[in-house]
MARFI-424916 format. One line per field, with one value per residue: x, y, z of N, C-alpha, C in turn. Coordinates in steps of 0.05 Angstrom, whole numbers, padded with zeros to 5 digits. Layout:
BEGIN
n.x c(X; ...)
n.y c(Y; ...)
n.z c(Z; ...)
ca.x c(X; ...)
ca.y c(Y; ...)
ca.z c(Z; ...)
c.x c(X; ...)
c.y c(Y; ...)
c.z c(Z; ...)
% end
This chain:
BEGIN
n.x c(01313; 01252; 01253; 01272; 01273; 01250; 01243; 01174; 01161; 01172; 01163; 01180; 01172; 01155; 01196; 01169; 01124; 01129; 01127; 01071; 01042; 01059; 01032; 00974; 00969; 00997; 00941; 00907; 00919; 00913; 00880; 00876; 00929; 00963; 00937; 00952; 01015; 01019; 00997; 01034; 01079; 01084; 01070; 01125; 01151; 01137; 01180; 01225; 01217; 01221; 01272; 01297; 01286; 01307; 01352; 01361; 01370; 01348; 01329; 01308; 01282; 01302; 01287; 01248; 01246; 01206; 01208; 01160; 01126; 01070; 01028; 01044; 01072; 01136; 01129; 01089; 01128; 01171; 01145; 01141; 01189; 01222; 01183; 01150; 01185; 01209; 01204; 01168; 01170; 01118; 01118; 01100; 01089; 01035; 00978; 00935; 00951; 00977; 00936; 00908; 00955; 00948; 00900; 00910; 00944; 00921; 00876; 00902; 00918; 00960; 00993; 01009; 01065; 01079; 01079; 01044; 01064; 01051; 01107; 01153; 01209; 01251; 01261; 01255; 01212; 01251; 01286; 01355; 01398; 01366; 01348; 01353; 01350; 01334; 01287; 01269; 01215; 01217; 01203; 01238; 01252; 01213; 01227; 01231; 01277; 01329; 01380; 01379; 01332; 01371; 01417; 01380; 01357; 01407; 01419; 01383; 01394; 01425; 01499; 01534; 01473; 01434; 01422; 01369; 01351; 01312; 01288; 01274; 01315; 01368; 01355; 01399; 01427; 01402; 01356; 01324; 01294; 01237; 01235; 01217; 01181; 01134; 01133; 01118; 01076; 01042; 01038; 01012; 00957; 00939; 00933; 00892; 00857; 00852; 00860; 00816; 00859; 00893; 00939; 00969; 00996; 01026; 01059; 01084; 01118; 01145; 01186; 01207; 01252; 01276; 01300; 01357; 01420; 01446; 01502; 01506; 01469; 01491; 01535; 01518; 01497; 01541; 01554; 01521; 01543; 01536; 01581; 01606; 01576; 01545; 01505; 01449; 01441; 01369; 01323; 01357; 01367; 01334; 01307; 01338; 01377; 01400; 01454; 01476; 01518; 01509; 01567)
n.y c(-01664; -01652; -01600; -01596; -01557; -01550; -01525; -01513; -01501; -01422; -01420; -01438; -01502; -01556; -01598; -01655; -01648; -01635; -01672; -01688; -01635; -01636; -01677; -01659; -01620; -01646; -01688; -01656; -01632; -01681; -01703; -01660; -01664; -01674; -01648; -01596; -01602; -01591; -01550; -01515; -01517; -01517; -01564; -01573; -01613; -01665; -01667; -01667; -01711; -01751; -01743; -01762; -01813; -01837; -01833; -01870; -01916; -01962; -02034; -02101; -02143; -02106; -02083; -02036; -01972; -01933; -01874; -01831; -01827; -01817; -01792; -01832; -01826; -01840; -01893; -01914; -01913; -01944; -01992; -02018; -02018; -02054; -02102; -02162; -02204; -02161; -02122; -02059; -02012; -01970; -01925; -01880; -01839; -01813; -01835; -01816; -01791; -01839; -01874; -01846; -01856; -01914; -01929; -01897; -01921; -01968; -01955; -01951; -02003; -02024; -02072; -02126; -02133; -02083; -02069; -02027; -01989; -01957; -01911; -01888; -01841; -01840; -01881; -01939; -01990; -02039; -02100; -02092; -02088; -02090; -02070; -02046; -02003; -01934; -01880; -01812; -01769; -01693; -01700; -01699; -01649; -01650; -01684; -01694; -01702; -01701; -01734; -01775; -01805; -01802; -01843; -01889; -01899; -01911; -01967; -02000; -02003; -02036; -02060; -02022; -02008; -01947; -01887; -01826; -01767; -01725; -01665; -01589; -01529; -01494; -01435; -01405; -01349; -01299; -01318; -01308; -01273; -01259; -01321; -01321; -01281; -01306; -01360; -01339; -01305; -01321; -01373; -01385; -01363; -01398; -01439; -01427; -01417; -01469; -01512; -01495; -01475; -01443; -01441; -01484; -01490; -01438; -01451; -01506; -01470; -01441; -01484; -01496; -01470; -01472; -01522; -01552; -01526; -01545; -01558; -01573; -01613; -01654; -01658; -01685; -01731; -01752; -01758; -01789; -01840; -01847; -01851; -01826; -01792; -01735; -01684; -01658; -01599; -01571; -01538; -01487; -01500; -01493; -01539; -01603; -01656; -01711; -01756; -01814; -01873; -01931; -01965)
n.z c(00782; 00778; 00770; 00722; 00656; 00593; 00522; 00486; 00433; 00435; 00487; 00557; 00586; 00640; 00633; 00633; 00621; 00562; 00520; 00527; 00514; 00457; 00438; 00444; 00400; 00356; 00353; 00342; 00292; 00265; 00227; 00181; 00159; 00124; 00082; 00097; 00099; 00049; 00029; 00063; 00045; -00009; -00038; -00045; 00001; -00017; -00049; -00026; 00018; -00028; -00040; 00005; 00000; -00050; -00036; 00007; -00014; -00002; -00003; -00037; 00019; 00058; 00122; 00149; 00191; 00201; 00242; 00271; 00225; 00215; 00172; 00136; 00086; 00077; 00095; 00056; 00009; 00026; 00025; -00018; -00045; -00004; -00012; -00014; 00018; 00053; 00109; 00136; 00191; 00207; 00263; 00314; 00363; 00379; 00370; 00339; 00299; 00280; 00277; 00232; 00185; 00189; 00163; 00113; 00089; 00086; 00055; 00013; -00021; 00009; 00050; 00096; 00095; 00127; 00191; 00249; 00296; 00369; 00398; 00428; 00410; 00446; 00466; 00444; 00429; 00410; 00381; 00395; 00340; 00298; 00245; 00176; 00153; 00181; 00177; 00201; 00189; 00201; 00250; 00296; 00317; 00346; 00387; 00462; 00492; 00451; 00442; 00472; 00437; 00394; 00416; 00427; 00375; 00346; 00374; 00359; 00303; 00258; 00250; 00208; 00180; 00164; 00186; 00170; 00180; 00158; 00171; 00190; 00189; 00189; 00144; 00088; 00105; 00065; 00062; 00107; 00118; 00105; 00102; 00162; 00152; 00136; 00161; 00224; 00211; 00154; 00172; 00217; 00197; 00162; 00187; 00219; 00176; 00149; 00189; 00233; 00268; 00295; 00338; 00337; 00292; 00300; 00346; 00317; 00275; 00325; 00334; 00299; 00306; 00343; 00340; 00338; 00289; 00223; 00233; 00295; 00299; 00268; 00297; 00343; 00324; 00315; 00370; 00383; 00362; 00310; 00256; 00189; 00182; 00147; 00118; 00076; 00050; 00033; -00013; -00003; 00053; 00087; 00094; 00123; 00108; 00142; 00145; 00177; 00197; 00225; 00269)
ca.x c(01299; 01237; 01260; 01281; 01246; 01257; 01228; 01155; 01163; 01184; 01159; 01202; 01165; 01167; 01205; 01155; 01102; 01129; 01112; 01038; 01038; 01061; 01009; 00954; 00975; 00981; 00918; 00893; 00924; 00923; 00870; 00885; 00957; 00966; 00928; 00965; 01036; 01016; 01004; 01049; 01114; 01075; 01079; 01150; 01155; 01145; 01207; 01248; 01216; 01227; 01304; 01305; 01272; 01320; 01381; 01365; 01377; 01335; 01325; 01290; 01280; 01299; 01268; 01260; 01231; 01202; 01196; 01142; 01119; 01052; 01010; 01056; 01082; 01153; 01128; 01088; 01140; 01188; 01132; 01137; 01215; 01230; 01182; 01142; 01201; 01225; 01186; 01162; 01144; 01117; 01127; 01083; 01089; 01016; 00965; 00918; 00975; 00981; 00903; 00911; 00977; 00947; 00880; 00919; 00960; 00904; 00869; 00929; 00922; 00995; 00985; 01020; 01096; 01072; 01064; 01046; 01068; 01061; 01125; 01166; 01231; 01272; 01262; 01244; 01211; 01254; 01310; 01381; 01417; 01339; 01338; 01376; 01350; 01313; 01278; 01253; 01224; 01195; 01191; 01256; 01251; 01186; 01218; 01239; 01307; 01332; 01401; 01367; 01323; 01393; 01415; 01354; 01360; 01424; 01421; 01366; 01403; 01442; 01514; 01526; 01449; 01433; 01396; 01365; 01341; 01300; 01281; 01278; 01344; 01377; 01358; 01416; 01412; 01389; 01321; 01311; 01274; 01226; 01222; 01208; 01153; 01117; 01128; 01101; 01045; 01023; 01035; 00983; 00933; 00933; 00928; 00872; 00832; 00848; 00859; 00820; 00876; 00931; 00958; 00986; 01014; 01046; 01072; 01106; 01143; 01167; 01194; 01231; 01263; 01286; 01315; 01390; 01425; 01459; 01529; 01502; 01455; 01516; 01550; 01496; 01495; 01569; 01573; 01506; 01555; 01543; 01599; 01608; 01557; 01532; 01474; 01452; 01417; 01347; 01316; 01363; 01375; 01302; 01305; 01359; 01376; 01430; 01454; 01492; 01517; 01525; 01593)
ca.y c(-01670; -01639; -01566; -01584; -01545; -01551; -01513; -01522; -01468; -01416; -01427; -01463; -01514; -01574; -01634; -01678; -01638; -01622; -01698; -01680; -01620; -01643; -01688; -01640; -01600; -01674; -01696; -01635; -01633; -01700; -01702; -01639; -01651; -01679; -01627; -01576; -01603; -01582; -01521; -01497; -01522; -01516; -01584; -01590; -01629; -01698; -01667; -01670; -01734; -01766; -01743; -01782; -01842; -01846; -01832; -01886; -01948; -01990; -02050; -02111; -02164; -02102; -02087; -02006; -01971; -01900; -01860; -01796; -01847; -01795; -01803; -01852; -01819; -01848; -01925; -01930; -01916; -01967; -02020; -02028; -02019; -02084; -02123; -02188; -02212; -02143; -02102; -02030; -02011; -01947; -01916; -01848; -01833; -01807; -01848; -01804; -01800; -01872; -01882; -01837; -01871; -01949; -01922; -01891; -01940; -01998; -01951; -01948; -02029; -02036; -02084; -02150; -02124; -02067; -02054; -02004; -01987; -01925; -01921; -01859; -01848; -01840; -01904; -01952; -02018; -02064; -02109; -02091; -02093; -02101; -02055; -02035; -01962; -01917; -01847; -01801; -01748; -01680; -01710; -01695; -01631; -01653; -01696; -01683; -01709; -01710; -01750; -01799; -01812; -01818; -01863; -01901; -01903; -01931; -01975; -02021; -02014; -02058; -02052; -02017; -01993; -01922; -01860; -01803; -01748; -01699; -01631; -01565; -01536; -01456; -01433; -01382; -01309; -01283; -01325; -01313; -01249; -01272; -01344; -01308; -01265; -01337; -01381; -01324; -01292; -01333; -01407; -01389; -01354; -01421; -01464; -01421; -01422; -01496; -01541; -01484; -01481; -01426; -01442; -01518; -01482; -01417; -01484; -01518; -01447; -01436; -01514; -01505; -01448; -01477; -01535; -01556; -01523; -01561; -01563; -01583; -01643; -01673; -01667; -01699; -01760; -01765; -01769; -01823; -01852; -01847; -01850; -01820; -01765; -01712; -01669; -01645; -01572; -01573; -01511; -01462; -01492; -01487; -01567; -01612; -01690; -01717; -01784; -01824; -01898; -01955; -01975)
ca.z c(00757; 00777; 00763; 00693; 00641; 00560; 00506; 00480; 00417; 00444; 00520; 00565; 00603; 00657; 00617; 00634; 00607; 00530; 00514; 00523; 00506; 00427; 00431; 00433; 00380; 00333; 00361; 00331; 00259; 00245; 00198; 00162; 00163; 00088; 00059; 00104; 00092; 00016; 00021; 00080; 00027; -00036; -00043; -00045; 00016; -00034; -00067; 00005; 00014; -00054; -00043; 00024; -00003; -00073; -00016; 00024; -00030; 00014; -00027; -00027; 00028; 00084; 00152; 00152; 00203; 00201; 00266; 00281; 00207; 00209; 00155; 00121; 00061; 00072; 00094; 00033; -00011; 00030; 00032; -00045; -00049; 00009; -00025; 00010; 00035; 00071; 00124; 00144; 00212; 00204; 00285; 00318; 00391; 00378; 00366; 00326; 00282; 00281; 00259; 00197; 00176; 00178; 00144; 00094; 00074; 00082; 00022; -00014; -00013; 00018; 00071; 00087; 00102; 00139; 00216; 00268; 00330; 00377; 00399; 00444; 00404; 00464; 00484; 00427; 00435; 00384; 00398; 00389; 00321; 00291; 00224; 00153; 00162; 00205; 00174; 00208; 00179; 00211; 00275; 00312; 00334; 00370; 00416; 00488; 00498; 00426; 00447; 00483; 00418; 00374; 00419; 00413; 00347; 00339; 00387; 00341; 00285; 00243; 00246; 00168; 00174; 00164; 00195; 00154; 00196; 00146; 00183; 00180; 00185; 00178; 00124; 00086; 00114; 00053; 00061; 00140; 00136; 00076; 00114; 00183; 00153; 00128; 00185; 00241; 00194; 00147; 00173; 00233; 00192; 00144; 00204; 00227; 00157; 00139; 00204; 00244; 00290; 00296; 00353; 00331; 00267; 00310; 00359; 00289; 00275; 00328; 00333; 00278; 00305; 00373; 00331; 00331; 00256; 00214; 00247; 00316; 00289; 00253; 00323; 00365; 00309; 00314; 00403; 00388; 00363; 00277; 00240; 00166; 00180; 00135; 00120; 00050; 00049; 00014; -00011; 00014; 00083; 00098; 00103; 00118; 00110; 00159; 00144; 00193; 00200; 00251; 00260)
c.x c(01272; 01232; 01263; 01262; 01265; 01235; 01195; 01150; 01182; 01181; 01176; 01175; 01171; 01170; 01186; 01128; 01103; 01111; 01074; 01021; 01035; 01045; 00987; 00960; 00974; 00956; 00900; 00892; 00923; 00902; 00869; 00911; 00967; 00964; 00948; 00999; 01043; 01020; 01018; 01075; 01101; 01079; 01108; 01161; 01159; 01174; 01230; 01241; 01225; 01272; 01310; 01303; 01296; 01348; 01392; 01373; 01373; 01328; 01303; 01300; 01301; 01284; 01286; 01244; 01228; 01183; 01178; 01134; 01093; 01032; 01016; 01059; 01107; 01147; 01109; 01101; 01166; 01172; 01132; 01164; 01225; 01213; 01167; 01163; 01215; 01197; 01184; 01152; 01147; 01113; 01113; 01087; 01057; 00993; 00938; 00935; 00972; 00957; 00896; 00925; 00965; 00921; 00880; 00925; 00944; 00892; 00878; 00930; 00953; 00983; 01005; 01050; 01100; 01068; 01062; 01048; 01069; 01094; 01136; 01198; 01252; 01279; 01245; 01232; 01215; 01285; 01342; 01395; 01394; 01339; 01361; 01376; 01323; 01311; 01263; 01243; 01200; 01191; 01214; 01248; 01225; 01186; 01244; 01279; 01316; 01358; 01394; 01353; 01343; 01407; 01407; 01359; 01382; 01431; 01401; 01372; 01426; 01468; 01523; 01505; 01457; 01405; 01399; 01346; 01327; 01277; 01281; 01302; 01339; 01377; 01380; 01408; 01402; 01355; 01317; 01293; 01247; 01209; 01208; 01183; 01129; 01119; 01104; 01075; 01023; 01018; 01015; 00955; 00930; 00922; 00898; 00849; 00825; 00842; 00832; 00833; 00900; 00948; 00974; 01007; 01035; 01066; 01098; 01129; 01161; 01192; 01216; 01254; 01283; 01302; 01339; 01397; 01440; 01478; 01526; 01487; 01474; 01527; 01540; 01500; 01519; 01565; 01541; 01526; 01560; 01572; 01595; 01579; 01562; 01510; 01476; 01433; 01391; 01342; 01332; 01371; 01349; 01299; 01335; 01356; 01402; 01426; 01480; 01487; 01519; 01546; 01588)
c.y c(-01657; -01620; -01560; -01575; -01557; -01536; -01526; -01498; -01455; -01407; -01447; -01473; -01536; -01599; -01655; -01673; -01634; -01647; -01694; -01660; -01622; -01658; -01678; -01628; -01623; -01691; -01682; -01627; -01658; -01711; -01680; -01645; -01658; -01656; -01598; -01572; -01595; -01563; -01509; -01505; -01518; -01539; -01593; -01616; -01661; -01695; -01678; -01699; -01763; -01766; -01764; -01810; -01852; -01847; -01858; -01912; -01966; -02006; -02078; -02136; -02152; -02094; -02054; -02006; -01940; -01887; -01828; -01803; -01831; -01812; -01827; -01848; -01837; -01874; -01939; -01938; -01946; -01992; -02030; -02027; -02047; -02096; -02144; -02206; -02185; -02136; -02074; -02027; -01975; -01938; -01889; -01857; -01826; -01824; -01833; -01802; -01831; -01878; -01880; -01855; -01906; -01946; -01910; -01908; -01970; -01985; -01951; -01985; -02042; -02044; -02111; -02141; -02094; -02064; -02030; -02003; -01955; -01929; -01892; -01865; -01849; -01868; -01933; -01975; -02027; -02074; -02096; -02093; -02108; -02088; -02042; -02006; -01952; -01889; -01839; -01771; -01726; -01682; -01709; -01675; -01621; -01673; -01680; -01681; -01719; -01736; -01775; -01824; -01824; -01845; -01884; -01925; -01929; -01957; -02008; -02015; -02027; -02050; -02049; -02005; -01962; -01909; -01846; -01797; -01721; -01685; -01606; -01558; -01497; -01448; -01403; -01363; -01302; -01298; -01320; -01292; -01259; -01298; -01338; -01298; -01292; -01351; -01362; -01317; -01303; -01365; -01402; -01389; -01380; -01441; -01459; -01432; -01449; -01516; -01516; -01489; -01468; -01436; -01469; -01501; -01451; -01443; -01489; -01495; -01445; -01461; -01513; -01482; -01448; -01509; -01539; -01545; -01548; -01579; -01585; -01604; -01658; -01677; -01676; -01723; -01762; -01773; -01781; -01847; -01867; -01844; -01839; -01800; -01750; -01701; -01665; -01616; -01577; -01543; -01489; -01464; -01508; -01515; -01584; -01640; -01697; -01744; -01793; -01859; -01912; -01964; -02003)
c.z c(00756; 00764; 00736; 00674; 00601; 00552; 00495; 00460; 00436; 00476; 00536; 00588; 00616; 00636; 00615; 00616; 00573; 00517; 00500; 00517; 00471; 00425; 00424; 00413; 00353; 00341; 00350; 00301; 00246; 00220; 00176; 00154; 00136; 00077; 00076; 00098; 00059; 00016; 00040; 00060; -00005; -00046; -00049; -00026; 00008; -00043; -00042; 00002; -00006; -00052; -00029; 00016; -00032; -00056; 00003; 00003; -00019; -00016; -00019; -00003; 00064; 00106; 00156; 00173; 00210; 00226; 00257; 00249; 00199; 00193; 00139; 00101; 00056; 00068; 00067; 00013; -00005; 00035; 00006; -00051; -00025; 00000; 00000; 00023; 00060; 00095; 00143; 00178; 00211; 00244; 00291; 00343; 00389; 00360; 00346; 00293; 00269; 00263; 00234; 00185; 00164; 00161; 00117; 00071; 00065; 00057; 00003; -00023; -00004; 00044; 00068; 00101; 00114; 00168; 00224; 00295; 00348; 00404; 00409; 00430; 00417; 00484; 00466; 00424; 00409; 00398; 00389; 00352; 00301; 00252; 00208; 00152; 00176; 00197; 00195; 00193; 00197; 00237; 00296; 00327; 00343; 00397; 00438; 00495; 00467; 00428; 00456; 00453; 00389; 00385; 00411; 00385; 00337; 00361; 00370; 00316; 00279; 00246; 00203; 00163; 00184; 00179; 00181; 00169; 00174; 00163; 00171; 00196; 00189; 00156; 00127; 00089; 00096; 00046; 00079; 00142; 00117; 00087; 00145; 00177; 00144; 00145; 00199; 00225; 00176; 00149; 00187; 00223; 00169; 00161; 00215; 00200; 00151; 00161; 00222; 00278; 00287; 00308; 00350; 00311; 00278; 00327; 00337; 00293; 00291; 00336; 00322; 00288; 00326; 00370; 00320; 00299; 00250; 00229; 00271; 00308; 00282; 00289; 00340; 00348; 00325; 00349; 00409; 00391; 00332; 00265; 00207; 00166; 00168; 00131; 00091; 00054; 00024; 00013; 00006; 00043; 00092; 00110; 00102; 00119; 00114; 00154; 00164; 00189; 00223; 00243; 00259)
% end
């Protein structure tokens, strides 16, 4: 176990190390990272979001729980869809993360049916057969042992509860040279002018790049152990939203 390495972009390093490695890099964006998730998608990213959130048909009086949860775009919208009888726990492995997210949301005045927890998705602290659905969004293909983390996952939810995994994804060949010249060229030099900080935003690129496609994500849900898995393509590929159930 020592010896094993995994990717960090496109560096392979010691397993133990990626963990802390992705930390620095959200330790470092997390107060830009709103205004940066704007303009690195042109604000579409609400649109991805807004799909996930009208997909999920959470309703009122359930118990969601949104991992790598960030700034809290998704848990606000599910802290006003469950209602004072349901509840949100919005979830970050990174604690800087985490800070924005409950300061966010305390300005937003959503409070009350809300927690936070920092929380390693490969290893989740909640009990068993705990939650109606579990988003994540964005935040997969930042952790270490992704299987471990589906596990995880389904392992605290509901039998009948859902996962929605929205990522970035393959986009169709005829966007890869187009999307290639914008990730490498001009995601850094944005990360430089806005967060200043290339090297987090060269990091992201190549993230997405060293992340499972479509096909293979569906087949990792399914031998968690999801049932009735699918994905939907966003934009071209570029983003994807895998949904899976508990049997």
């Amino acid at each position: 176990m020592t010896d094993k390495t995994t990717h960090f972009g496109f560096q392979d390093v010691p397993w133990k190390e990626k963990q802390k490695k992705v930390a620095g890099v959200f330790h470092s964006v997390a107060q830009k990272y709103d205004v940066m998730n704007d303009l690195m998608s042109m604000g579409v990213h609400r649109v991805w979001k807004r799909f996930t959130i009208e997909l999920s048909g959470v309703h009122q009086g359930q118990r969601v729980l949104d991992i790598a949860g960030g700034t809290g775009d998704l848990a606000a919208k599910f802290a006003r869809m469950v209602g004072p009888t349901g509840e949100v726990v919005l979830a970050d492995i990174n604690d800087s993360m985490l800070k924005v997210g409950r300061e966010r949301l305390t300005d937003r005045g959503i409070a009350g049916n809300v927690s936070y927890v920092q929380a390693n998705a490969e290893c989740l602290p909640f009990p068993d057969d705990h939650f109606d659905c579990i988003t994540i969004a964005f935040g997969l293909r930042n952790v270490t042992d992704k299987d471990a983390a589906l596990r995880s996952m389904y392992r605290v939810l509901k039998p009948g509860g859902q996962l929605m995994i929205l990522e970035f994804s393959k986009p169709h060949k005829a966007l890869s040279p187009l999307y290639d010249l914008y990730s490498f060229k001009l995601l850094p030099l944005m990360g430089k002018v806005v967060a200043n900080d290339a090297a987090s935003y060269q990091y992201l690129a190549e993230s997405i790049r060293m992340h499972p496609d479509q096909a293979t994500l569906k087949q990792m849900m399914e031998t968690a152990g999801f049932i009735q898995c699918e994905y939907h393509n966003l934009t071209g590929g570029i983003v994807a939203l895998h949904r899976g159930y508990k049997a």
